[in-house]
DOKOLDO-692701 format. One record per residue: x, y, z of N, C-alpha, C in turn; residue in three letters; residue number from 1. Coordinates in Angstrom, 3 decimals. Layout:
(atom (X; Y; Z); (X; Y; Z); (X; Y; Z); 'ALA'; NUM)
...
//
This chain:
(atom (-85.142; 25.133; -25.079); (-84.910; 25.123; -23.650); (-85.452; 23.837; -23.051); 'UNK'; 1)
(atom (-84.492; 23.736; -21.833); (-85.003; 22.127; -21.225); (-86.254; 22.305; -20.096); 'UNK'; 2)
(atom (-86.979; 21.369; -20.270); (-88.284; 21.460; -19.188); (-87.773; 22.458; -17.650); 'UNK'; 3)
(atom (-86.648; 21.741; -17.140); (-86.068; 22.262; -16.305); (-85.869; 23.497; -15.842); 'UNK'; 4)
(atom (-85.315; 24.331; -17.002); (-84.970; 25.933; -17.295); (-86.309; 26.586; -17.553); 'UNK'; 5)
(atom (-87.239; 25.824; -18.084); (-88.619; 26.716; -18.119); (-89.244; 26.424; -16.555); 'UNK'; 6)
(atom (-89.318; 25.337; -16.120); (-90.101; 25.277; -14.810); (-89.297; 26.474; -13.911); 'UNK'; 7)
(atom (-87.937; 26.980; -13.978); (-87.427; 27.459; -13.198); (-87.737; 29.321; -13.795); 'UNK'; 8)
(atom (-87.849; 29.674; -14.995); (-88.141; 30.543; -15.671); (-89.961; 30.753; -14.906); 'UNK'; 9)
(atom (-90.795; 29.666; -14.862); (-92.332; 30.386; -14.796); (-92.232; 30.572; -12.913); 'UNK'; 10)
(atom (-91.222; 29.852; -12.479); (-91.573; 30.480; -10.789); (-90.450; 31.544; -10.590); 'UNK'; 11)
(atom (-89.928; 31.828; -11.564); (-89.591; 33.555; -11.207); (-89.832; 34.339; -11.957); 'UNK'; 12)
(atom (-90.645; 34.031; -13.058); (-91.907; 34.726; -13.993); (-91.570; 35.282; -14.813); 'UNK'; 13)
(atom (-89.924; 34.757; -16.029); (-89.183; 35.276; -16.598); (-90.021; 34.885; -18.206); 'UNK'; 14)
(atom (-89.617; 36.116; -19.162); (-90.504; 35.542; -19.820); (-89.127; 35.467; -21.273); 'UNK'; 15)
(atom (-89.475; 34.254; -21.895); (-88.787; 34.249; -22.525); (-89.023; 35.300; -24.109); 'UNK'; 16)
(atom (-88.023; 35.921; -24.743); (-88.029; 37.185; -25.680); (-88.375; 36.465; -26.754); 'UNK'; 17)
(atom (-88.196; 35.183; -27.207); (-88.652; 34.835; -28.509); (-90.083; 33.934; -28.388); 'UNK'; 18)
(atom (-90.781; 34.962; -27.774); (-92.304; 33.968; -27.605); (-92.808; 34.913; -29.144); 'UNK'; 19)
(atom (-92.648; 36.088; -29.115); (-93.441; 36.525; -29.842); (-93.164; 36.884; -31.246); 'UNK'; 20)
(atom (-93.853; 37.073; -32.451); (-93.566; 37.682; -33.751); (-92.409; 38.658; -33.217); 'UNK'; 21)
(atom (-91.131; 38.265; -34.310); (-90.124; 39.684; -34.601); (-89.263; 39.797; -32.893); 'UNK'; 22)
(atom (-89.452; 39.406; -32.122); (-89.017; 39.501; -30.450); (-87.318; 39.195; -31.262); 'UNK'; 23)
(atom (-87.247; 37.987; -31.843); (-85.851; 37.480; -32.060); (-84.779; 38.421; -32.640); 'UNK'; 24)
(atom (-85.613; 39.096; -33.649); (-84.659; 40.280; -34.344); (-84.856; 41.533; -33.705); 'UNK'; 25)
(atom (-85.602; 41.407; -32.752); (-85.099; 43.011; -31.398); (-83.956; 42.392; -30.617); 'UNK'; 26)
(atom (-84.077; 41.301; -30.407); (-83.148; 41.156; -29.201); (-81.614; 41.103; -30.389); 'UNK'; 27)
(atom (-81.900; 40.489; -31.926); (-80.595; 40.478; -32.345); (-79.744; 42.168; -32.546); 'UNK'; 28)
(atom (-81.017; 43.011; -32.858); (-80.736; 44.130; -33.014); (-79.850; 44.444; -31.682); 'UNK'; 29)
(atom (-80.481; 44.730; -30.722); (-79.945; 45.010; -29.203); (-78.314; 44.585; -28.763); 'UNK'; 30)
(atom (-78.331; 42.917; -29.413); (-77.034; 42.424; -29.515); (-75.805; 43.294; -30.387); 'UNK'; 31)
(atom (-76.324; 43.833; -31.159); (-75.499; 43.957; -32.352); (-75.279; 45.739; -31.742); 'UNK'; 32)
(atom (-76.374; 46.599; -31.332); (-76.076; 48.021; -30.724); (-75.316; 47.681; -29.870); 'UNK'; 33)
(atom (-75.059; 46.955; -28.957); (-74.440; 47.059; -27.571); (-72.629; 46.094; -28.390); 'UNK'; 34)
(atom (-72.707; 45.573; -29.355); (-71.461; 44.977; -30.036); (-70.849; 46.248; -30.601); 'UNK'; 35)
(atom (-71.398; 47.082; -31.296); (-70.887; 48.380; -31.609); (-70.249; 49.220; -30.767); 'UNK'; 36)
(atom (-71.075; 49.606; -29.347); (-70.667; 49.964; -28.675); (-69.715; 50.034; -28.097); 'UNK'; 37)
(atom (-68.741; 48.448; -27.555); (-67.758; 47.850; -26.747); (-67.194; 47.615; -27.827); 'UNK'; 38)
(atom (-67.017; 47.813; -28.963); (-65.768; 47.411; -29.752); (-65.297; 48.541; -30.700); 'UNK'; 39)
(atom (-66.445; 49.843; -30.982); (-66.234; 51.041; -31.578); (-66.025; 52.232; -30.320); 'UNK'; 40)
(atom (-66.083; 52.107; -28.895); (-66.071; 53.019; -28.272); (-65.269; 52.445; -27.106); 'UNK'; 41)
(atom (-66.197; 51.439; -26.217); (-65.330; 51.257; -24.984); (-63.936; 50.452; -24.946); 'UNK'; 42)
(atom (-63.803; 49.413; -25.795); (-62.830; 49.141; -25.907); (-61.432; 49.388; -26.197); 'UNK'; 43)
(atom (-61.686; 50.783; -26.850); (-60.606; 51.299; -27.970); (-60.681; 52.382; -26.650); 'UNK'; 44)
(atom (-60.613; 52.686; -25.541); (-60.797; 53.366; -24.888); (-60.381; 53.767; -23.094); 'UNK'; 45)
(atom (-59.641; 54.401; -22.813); (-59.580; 53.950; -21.356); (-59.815; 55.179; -20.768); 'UNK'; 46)
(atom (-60.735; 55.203; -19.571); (-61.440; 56.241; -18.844); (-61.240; 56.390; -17.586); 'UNK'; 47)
(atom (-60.816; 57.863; -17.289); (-60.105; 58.038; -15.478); (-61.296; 57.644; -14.631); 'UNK'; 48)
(atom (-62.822; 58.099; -14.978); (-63.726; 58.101; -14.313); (-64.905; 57.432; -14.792); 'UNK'; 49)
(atom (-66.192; 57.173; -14.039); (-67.756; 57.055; -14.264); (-68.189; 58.215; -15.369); 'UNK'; 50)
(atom (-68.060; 59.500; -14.696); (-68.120; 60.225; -15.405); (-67.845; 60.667; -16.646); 'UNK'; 51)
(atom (-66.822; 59.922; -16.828); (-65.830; 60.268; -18.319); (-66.523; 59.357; -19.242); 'UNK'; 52)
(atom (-66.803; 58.210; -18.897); (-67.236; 57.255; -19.202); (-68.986; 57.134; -19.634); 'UNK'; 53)
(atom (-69.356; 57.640; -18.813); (-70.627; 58.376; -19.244); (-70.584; 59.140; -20.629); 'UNK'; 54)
(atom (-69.874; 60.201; -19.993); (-70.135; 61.148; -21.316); (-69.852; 60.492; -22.700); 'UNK'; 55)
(atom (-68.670; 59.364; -22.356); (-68.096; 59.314; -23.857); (-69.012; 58.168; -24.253); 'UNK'; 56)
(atom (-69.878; 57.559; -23.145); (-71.125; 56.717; -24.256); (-71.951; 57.412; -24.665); 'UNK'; 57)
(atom (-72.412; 58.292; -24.041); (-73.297; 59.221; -24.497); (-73.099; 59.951; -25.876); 'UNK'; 58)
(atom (-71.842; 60.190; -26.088); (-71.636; 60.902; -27.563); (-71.372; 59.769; -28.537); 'UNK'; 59)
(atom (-71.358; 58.821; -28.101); (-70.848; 57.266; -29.156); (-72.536; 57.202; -29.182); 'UNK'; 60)
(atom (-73.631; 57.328; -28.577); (-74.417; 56.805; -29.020); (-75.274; 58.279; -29.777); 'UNK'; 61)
(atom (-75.275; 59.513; -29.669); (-75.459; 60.567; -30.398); (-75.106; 60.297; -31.667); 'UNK'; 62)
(atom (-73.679; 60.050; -32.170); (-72.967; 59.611; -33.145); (-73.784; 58.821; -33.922); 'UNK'; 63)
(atom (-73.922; 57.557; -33.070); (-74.760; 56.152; -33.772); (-76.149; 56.327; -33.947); 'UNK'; 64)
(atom (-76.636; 57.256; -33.463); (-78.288; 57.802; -33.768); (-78.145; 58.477; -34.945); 'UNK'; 65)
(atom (-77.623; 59.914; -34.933); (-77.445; 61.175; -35.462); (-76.775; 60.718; -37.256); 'UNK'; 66)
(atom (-75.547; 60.330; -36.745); (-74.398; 60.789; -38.388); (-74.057; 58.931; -38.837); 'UNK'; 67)
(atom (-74.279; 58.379; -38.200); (-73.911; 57.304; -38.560); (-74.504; 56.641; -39.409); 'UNK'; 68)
(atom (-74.373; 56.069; -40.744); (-75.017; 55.107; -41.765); (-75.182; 53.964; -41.469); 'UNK'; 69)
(atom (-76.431; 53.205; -42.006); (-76.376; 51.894; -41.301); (-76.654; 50.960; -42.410); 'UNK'; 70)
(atom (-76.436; 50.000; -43.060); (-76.718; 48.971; -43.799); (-78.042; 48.890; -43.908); 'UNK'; 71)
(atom (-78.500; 48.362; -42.482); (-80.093; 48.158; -42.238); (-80.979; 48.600; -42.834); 'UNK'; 72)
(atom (-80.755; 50.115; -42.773); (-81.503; 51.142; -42.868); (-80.982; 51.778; -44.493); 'UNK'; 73)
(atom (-80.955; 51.117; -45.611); (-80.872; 51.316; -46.860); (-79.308; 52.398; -46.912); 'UNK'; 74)
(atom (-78.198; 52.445; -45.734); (-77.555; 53.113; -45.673); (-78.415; 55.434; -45.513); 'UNK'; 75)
(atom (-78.829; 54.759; -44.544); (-79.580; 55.912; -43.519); (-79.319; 55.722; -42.119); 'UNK'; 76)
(atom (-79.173; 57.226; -41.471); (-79.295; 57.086; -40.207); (-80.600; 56.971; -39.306); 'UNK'; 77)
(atom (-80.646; 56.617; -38.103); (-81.751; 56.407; -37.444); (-82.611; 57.670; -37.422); 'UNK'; 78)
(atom (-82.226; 58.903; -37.715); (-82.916; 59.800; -37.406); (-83.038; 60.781; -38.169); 'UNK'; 79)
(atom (-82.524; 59.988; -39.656); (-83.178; 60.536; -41.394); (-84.258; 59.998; -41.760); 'UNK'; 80)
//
C-alpha cells in the first residue's frame, strides 16, 4: 500500500487484515465462502423476494456447514 492509502486508512482507523499471523488466509478463506456462495447458489438462481432469498442462503449455507465435503478439511465437513 501507498503512504497515501495508509495516511488515509489511520484517520479513519481502518485496520489493515494482513497485519497479523494467518489474517491473510482468513480473509482468503472468507473470499473463497462467499465465491461458493454466488456461484453455487445465488447465481444459478432467481428470487421473487428478500425473503426467498434469505431462506435459500440460509439452506446453501446449512448445506455448506452440515453435508458438504471440503478439500481443506482432509475431505470433511465443517461440523465432522
Amino acid at each position: 500500500m501507498n503512504k497515501k492509502t495508509v495516511s488515509k486508512m489511520q484517520i479513519l482507523r481502518y485496520k489493515k487484515t494482513e497485519n497479523g499471523k494467518g489474517r491473510v488466509l482468513d480473509n482468503i478463506f472468507m473470499e473463497r465462502t462467499f465465491r461458493s456462495l454466488k456461484y453455487d447458489e445465488v447465481y444459478l438462481n432467481e428470487y421473487d423476494n428478500v425473503n426467498e432469498c434469505r431462506r435459500s442462503i440460509e439452506s446453501f449455507f446449512r448445506f455448506f456447514n452440515q453435508e458438504r465435503i471440503h478439500q481443506s478439511l482432509d475431505h470433511k465437513t465443517f461440523e465432522s
